[in-house]
N, CA, C and O atoms as a MOPAC input file, in Angstrom:
PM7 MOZYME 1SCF
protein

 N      0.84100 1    -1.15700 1     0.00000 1
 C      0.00000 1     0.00000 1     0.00000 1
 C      0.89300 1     1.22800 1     0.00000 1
 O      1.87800 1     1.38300 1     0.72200 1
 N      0.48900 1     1.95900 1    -0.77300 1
 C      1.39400 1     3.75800 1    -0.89500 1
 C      0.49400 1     4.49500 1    -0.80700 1
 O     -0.30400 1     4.74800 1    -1.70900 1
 N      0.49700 1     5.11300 1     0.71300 1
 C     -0.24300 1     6.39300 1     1.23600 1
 C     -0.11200 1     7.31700 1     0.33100 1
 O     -1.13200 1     7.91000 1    -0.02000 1
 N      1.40300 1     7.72800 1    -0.37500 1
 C      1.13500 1     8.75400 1    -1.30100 1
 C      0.15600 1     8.92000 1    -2.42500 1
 O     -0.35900 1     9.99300 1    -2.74000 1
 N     -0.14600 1     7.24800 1    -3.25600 1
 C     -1.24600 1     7.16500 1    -3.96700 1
 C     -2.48300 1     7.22600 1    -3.52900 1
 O     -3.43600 1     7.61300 1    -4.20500 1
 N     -2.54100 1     6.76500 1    -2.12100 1
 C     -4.02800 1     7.08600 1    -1.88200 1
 C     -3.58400 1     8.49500 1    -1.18500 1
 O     -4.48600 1     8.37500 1    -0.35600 1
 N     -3.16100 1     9.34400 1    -0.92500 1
 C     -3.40600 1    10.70300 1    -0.94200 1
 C     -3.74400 1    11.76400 1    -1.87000 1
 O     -4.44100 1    12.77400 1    -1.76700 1
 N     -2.71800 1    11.00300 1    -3.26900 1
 C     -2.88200 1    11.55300 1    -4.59200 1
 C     -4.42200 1    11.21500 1    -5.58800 1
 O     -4.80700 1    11.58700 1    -6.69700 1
 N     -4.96700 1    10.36200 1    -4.55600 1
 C     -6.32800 1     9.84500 1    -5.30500 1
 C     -7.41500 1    10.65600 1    -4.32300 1
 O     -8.57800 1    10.72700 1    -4.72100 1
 N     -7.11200 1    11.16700 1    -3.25300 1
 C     -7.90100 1    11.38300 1    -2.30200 1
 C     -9.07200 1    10.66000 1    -2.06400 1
 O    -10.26100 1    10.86900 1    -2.30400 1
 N     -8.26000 1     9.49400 1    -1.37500 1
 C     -9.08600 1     8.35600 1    -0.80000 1
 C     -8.83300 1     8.74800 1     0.88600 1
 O     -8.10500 1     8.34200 1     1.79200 1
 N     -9.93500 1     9.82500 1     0.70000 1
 C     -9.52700 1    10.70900 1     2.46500 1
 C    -10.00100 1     9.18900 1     3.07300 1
 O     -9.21800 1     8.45600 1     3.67600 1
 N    -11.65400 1     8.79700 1     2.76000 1
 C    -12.06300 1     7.94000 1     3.98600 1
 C    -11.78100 1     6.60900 1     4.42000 1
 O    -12.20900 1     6.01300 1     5.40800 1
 N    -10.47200 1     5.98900 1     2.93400 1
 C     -9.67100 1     4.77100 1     3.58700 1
 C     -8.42100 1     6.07700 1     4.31500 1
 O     -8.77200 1     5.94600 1     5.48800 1
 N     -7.76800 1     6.70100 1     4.34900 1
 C     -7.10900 1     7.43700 1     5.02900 1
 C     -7.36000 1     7.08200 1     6.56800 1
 O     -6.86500 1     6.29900 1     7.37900 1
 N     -8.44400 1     8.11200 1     6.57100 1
 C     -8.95300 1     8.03600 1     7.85900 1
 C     -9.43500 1     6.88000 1     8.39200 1
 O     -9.53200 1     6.84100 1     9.61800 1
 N     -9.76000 1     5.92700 1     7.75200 1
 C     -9.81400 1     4.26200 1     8.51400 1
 C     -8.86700 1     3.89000 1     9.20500 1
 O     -8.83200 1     3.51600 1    10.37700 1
 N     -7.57200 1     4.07400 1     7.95100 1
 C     -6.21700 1     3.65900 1     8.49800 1
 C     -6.26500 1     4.29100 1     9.46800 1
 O     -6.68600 1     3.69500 1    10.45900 1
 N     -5.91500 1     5.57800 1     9.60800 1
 C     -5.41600 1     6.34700 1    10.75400 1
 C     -6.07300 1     5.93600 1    12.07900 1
 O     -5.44400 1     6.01100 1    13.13500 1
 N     -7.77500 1     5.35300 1    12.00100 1
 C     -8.08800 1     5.11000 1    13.14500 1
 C     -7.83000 1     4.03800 1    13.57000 1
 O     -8.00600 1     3.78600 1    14.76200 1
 N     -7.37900 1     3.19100 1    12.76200 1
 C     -7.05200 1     2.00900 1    13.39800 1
 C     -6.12300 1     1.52900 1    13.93000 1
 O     -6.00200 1     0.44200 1    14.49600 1
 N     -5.03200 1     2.79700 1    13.66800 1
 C     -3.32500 1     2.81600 1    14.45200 1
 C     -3.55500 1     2.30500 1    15.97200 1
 O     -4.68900 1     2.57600 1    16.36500 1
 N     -2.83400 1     1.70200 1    16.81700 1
 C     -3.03700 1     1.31900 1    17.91600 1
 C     -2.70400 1     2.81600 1    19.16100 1
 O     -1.79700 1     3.64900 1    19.16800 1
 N     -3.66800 1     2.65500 1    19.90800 1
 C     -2.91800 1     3.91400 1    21.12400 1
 C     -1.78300 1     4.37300 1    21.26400 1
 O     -1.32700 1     5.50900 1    21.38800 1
 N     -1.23300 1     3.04100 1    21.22200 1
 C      0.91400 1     3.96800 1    21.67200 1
 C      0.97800 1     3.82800 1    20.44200 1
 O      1.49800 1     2.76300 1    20.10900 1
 N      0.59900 1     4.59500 1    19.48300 1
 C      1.32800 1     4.97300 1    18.26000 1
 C      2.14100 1     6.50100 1    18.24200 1
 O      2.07800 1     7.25600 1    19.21300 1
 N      3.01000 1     6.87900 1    16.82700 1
 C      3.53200 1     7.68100 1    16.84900 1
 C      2.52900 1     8.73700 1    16.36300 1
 O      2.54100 1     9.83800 1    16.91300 1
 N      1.91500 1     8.55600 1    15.66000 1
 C      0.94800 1     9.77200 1    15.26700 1
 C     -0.32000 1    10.15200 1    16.59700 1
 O     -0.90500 1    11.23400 1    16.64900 1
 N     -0.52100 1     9.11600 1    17.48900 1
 C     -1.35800 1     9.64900 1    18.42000 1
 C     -0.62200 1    10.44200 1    19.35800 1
 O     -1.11100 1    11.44700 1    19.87200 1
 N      0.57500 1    10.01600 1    19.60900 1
 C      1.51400 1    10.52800 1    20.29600 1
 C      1.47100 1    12.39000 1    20.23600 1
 O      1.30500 1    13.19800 1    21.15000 1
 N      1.68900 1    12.58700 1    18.80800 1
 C      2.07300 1    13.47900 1    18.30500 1
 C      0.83500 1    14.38900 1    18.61300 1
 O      0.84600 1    15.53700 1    19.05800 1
 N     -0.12500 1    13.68500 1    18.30500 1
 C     -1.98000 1    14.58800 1    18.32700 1
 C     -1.93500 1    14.34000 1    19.71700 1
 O     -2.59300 1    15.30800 1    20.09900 1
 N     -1.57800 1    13.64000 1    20.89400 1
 C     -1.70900 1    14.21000 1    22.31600 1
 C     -0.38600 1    15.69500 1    22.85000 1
 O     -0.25700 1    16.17600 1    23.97600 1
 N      0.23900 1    15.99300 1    21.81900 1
 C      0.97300 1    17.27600 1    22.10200 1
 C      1.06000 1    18.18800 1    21.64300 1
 O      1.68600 1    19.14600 1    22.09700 1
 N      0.30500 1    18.14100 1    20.34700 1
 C      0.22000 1    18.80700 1    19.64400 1
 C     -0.89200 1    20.37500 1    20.91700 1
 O     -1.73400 1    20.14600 1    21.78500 1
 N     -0.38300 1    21.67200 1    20.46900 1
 C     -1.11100 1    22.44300 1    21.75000 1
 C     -2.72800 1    22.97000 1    21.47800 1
 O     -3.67200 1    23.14000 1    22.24900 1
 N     -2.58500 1    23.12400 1    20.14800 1
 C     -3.79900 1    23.43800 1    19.62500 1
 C     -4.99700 1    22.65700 1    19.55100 1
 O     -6.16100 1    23.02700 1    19.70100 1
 N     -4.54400 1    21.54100 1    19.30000 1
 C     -5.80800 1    20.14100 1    19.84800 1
 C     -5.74600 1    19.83800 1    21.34500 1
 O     -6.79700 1    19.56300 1    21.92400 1
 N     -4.64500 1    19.86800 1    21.98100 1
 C     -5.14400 1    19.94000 1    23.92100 1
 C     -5.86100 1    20.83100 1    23.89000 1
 O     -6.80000 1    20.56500 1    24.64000 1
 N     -6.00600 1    21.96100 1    23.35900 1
 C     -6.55900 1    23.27000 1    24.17000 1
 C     -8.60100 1    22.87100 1    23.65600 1
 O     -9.54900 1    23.19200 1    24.37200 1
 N     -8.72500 1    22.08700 1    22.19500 1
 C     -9.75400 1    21.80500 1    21.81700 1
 C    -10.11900 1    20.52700 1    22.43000 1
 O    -11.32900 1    20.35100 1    22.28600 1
 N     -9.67900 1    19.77700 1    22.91800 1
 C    -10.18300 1    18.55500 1    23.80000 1
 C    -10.29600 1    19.22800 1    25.18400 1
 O    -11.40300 1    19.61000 1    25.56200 1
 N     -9.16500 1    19.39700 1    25.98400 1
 C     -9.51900 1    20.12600 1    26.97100 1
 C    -10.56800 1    21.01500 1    27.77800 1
 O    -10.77000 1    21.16300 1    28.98300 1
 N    -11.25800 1    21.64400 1    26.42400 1
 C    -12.43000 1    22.50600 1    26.69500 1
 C    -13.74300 1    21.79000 1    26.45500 1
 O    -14.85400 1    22.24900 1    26.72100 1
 N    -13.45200 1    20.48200 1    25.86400 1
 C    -14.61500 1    19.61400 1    25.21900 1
 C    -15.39400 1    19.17900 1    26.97100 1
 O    -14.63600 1    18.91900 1    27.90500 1
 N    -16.68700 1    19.16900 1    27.12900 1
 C    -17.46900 1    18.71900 1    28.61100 1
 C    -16.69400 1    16.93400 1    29.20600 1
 O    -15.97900 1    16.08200 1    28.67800 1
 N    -17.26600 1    17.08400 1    30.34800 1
 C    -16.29300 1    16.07000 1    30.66700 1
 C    -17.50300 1    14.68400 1    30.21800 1
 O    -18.73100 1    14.62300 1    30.28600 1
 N    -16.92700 1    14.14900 1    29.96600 1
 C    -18.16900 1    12.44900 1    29.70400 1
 C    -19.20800 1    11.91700 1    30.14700 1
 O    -18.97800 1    11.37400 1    31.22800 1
 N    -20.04900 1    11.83700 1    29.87900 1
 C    -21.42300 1    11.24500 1    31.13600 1
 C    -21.23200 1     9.58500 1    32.03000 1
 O    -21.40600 1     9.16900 1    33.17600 1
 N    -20.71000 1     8.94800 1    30.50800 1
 C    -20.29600 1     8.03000 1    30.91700 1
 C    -19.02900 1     7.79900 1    31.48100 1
 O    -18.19900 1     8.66200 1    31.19300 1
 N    -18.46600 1     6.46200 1    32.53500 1
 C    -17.17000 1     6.34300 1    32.30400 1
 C    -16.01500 1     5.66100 1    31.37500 1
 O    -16.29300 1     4.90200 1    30.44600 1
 N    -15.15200 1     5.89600 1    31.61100 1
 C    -14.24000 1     5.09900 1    30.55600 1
 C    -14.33500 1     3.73300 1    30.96200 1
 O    -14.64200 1     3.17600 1    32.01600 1
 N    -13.86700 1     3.22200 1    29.44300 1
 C    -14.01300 1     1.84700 1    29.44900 1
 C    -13.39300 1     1.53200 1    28.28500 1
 O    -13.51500 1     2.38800 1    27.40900 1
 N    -12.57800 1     0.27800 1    27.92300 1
 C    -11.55900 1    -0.02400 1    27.01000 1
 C    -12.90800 1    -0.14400 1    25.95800 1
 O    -14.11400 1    -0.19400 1    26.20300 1
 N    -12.11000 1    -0.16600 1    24.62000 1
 C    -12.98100 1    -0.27800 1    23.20000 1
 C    -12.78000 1    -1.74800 1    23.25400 1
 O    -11.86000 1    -2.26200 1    23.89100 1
 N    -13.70000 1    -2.44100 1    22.54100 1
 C    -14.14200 1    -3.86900 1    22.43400 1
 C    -12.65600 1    -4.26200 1    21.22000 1
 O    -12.06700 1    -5.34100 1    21.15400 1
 N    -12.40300 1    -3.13400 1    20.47200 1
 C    -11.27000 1    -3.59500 1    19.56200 1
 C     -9.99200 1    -3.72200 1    19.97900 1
 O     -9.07300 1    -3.99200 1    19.20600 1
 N     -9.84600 1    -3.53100 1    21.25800 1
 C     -8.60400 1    -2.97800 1    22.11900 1
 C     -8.30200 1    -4.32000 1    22.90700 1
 O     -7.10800 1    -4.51700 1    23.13400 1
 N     -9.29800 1    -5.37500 1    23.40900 1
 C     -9.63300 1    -6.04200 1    24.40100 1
 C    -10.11600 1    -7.61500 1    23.52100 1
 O    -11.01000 1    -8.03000 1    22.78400 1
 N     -8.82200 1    -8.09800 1    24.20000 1
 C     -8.62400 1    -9.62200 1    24.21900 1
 C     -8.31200 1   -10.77400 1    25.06400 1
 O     -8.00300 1   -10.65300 1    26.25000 1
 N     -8.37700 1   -11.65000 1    24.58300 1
 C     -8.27800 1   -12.96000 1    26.13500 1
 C     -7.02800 1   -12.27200 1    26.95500 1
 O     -7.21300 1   -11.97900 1    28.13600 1
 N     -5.99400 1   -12.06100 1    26.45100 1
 C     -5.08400 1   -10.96500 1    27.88400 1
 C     -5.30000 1    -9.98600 1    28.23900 1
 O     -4.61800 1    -9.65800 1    29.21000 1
 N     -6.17400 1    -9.09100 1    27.80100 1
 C     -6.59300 1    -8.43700 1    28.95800 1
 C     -7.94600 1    -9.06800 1    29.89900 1
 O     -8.45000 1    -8.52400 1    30.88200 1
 N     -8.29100 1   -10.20200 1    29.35200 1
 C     -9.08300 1   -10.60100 1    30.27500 1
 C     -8.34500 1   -11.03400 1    31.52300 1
 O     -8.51300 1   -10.60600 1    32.66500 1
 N     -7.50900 1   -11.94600 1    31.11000 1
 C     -6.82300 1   -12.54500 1    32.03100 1
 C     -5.72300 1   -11.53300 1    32.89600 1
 O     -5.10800 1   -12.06100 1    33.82100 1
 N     -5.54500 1   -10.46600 1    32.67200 1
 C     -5.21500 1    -9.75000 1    33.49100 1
 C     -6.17700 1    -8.87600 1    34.12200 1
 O     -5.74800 1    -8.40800 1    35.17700 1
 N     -7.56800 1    -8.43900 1    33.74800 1
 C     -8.00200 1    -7.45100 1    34.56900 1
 C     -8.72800 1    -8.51500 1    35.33300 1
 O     -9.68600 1    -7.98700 1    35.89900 1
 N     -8.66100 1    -9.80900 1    35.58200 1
 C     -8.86600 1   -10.89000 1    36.50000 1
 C     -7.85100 1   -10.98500 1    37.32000 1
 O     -8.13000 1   -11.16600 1    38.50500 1
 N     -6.85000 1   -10.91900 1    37.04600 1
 C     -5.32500 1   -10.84100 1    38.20600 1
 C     -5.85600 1    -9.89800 1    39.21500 1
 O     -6.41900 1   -10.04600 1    40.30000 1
 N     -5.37700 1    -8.54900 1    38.27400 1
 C     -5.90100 1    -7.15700 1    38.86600 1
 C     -6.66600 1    -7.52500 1    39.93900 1
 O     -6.14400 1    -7.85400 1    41.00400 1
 N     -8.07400 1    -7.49900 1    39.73600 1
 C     -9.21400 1    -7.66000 1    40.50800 1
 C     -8.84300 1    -8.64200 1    41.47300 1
 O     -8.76100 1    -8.31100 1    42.65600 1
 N     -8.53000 1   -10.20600 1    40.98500 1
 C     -8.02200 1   -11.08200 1    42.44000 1
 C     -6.76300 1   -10.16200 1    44.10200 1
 O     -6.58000 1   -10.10500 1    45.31800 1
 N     -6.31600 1    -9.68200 1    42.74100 1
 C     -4.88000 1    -8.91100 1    43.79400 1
 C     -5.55800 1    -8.26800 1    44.93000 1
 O     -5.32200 1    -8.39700 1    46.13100 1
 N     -6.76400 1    -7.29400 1    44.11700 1
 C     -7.19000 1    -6.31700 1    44.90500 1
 C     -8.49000 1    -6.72400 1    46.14600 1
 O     -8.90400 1    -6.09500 1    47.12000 1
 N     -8.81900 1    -7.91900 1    45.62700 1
 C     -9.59000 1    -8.89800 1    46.81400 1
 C     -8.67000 1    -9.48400 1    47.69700 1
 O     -9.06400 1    -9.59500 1    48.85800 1
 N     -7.33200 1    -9.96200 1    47.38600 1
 C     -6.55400 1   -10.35500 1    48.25900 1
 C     -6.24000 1    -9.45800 1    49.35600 1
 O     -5.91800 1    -9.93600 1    50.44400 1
 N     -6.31800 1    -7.88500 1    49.13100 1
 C     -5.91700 1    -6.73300 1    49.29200 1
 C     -6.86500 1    -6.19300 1    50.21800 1
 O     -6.62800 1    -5.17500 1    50.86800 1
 N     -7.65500 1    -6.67300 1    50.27800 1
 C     -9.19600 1    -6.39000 1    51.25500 1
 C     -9.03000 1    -7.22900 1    52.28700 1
 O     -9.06100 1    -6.98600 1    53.49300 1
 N     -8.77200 1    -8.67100 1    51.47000 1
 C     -9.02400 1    -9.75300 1    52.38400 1
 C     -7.94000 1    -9.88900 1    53.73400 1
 O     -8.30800 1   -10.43600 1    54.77400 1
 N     -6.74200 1    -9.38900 1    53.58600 1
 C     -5.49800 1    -8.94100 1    54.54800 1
 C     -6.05000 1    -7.79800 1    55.74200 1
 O     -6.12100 1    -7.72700 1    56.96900 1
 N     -6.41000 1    -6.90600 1    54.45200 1
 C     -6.88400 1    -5.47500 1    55.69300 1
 C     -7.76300 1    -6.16700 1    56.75400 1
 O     -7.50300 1    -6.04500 1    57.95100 1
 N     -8.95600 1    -7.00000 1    56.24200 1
 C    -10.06600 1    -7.11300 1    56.92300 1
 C     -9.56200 1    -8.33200 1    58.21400 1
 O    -10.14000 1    -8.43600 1    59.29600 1
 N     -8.49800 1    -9.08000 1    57.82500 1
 C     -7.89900 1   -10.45300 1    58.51000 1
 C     -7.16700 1    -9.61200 1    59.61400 1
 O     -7.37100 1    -9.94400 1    60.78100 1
 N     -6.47200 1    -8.72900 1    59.39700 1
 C     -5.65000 1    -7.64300 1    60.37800 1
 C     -6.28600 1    -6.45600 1    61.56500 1
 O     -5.83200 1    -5.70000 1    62.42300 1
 N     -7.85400 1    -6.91500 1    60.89300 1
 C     -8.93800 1    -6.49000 1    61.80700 1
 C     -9.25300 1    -4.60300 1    61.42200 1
 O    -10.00600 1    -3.74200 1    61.87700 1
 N     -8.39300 1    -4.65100 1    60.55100 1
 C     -8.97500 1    -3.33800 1    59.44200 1
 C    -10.81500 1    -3.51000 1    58.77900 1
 O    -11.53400 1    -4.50300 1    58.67100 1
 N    -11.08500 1    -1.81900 1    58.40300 1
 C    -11.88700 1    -2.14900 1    57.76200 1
 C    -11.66100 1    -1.62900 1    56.35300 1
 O    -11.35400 1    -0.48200 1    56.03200 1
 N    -11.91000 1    -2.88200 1    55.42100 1
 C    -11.48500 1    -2.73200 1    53.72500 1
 C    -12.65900 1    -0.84600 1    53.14600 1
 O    -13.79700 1    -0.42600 1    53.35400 1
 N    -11.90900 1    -0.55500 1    52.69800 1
 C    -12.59700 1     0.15100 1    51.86600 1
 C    -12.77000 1    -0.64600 1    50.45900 1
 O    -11.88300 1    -1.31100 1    49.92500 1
 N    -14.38800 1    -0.40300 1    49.84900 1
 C    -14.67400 1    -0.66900 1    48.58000 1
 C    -14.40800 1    -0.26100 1    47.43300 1
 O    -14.59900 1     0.85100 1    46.94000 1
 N    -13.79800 1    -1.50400 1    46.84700 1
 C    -12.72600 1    -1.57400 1    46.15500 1
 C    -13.67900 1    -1.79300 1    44.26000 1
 O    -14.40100 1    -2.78200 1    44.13600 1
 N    -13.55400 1    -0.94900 1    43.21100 1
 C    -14.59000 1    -0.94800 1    41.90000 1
 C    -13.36500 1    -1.76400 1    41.39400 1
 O    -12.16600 1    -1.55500 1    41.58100 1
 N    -14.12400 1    -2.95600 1    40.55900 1
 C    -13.53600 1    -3.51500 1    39.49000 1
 C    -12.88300 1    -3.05500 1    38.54700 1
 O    -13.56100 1    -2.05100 1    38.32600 1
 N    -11.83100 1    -3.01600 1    37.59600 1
 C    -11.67900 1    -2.82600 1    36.17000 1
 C    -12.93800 1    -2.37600 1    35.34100 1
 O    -14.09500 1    -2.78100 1    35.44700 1
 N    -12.48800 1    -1.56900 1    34.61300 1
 C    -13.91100 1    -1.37800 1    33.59000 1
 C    -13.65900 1    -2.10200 1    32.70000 1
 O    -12.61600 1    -1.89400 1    32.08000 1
 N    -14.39600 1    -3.04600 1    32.37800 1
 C    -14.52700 1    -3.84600 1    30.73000 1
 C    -15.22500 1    -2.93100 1    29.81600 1
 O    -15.79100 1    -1.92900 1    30.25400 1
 N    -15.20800 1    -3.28600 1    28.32000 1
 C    -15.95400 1    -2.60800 1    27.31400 1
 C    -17.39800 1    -2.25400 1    27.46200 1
 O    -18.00900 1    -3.32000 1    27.54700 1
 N    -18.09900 1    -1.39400 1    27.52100 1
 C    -19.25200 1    -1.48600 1    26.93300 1
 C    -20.20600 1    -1.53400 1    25.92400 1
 O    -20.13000 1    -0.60400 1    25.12000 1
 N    -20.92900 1    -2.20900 1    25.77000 1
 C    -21.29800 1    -1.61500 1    24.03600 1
 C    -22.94300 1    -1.63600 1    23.80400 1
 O    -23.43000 1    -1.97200 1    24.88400 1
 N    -23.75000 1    -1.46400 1    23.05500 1
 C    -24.60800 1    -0.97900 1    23.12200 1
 C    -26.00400 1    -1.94500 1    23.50400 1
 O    -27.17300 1    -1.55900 1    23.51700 1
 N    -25.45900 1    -3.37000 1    23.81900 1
 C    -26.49400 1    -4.39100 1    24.26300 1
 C    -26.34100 1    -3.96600 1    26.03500 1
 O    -27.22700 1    -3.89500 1    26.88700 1
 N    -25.02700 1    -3.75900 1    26.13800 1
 C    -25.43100 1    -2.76300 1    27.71700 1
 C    -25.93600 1    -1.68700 1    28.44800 1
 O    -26.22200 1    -1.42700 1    29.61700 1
 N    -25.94900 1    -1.00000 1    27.03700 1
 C    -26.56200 1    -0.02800 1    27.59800 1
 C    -28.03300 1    -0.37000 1    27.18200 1
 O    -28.82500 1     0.40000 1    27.72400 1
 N    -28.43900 1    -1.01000 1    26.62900 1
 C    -30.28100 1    -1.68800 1    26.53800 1
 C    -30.15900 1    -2.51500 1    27.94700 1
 O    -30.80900 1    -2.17900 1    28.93700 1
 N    -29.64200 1    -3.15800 1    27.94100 1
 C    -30.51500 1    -4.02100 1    29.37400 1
 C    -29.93800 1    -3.13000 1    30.36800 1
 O    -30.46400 1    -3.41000 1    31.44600 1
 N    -29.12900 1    -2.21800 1    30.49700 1
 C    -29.82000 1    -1.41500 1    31.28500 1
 C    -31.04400 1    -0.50400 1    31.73500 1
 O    -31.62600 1    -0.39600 1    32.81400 1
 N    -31.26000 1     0.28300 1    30.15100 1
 C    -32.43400 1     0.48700 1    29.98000 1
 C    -33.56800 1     0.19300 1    30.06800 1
 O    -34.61200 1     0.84100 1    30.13100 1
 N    -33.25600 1    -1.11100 1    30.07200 1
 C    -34.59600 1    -2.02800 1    30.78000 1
 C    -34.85200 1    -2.59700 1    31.79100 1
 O    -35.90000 1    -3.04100 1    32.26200 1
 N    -33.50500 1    -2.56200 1    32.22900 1
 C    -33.87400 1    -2.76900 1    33.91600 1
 C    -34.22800 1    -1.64500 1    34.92900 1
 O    -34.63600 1    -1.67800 1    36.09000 1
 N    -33.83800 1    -0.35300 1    33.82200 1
 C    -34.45900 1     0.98600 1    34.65200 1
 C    -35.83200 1     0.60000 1    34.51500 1
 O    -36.42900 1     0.32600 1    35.55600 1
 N    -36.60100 1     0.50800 1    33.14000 1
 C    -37.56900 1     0.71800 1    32.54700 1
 C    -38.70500 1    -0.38700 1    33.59100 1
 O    -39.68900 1    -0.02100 1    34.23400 1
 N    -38.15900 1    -1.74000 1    33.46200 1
 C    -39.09700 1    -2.61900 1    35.19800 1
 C    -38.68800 1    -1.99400 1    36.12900 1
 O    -39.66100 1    -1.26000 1    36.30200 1
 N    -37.75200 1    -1.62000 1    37.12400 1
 C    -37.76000 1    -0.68400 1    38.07900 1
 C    -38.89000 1     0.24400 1    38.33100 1
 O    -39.72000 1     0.25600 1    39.24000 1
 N    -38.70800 1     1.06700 1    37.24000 1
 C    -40.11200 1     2.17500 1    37.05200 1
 C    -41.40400 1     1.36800 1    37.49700 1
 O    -42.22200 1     1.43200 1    38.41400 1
 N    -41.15800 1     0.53100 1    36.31600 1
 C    -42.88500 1    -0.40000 1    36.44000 1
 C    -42.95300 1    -0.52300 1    37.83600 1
 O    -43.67100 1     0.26100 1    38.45800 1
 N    -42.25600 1    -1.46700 1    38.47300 1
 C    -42.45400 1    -2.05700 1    39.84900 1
 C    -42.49000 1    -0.92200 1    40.80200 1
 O    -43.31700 1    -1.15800 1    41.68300 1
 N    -42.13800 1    -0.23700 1    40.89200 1
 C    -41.91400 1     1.14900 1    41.81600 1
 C    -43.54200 1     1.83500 1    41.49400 1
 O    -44.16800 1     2.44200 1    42.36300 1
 N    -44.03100 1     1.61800 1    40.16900 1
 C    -44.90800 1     2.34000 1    39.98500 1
 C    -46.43000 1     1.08500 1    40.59700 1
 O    -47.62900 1     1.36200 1    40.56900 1
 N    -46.02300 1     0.24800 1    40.90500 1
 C    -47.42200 1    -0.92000 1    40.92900 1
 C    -47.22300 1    -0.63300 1    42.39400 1
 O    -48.26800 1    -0.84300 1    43.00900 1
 N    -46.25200 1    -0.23200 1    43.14400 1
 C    -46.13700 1    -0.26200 1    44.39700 1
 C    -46.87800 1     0.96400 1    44.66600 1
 O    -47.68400 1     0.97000 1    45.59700 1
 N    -46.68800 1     2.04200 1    43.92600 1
 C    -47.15800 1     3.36100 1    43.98400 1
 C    -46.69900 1     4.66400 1    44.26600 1
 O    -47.28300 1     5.74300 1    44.36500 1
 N    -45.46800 1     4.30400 1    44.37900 1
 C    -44.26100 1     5.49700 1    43.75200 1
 C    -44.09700 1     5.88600 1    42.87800 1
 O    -43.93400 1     5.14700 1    41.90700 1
 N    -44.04100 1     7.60200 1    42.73400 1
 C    -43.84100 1     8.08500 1    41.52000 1
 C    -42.39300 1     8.13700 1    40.90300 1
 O    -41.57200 1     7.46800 1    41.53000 1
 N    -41.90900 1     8.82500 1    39.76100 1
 C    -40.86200 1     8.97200 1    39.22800 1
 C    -39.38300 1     9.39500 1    40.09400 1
 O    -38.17600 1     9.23100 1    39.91900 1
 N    -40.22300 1     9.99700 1    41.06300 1
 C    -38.74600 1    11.00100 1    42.06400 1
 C    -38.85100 1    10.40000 1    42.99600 1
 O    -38.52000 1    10.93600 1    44.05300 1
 N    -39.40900 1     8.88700 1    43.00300 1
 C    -39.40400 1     8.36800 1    44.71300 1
 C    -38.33100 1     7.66500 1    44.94900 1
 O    -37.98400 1     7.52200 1    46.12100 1
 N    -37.45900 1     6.98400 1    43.73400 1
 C    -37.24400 1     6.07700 1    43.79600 1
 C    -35.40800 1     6.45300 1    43.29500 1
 O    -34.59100 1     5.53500 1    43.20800 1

C-alpha cells in the first residue's frame, strides 16, 4: 500500500480508517496528544457522562486474564486489611468494554424498576 497514492487519489475515507485504526501507543497519536492546539480543543470539550471503558477492539483474552489478576490482587488486598482487623474500603472492578447491548438491558432494567416502583405506587422522584 502507498499512502502517497491514496493521498494523490484522495481516498480521504480509507485514510482516515487507516489512521483510526493505528493502535494507542502509536507515533501519530503521540504526536496529536501534544500537539497544543488540539489539547486546548479537547480540553475545553465537557467532561463524559459516561465512564471510561476499554474499546471492544482494544480487548482480548489478555486483557481478560489480566483485569482478572488485577481484581483477584485487589480482593486479596481487602481480604489482609479485613484479617488484620482493618476495615477494607470498597474496592470498583476494572472497567470492561461497553457496548450498546449494555446499555439496553440497562435500559430495561431501569424501565421494570419504574414499572415495579410504579405498581407499588411510587412516583418517578421516589425512587
Amino acid at each position: 500500500m502507498d499512502l502517497a497514492v491514496w493521498f494523490r487519489d484522495r481516498r480521504w475515507v480509507a485514510l482516515l480508517e487507516l489512521i483510526d485504526g493505528l493502535p494507542s501507543a502509536s507515533r501519530l497519536n503521540e504526536a496529536i496528544s501534544n500537539d497544543p492546539d488540539l489539547a486546548e480543543a479537547i480540553a475545553s470539550q465537557p467532561e463524559p457522562t459516561e465512564p471510561w471503558s476499554p474499546r471492544i477492539s482494544d480487548y482480548n483474552l489478555t486483557n481478560v486474564i489480566l483485569i482478572q489478576m488485577l481484581d483477584g490482587i485487589k480482593t486479596l488486598q481487602q481480604t489482609q486489611i479485613a484479617a488484620a482487623g482493618g476495615k477494607p474500603g470498597h474496592v470498583k472492578p476494572f472497567p470492561t468494554p461497553r457496548t450498546a447491548i449494555d446499555r439496553f438491558r440497562e435500559a430495561q432494567e431501569q424501565e421494570f424498576i419504574a414499572d415495579m416502583a410504579g405498581l407499588l405506587g411510587f412516583g418517578p422522584g421516589d425512587y
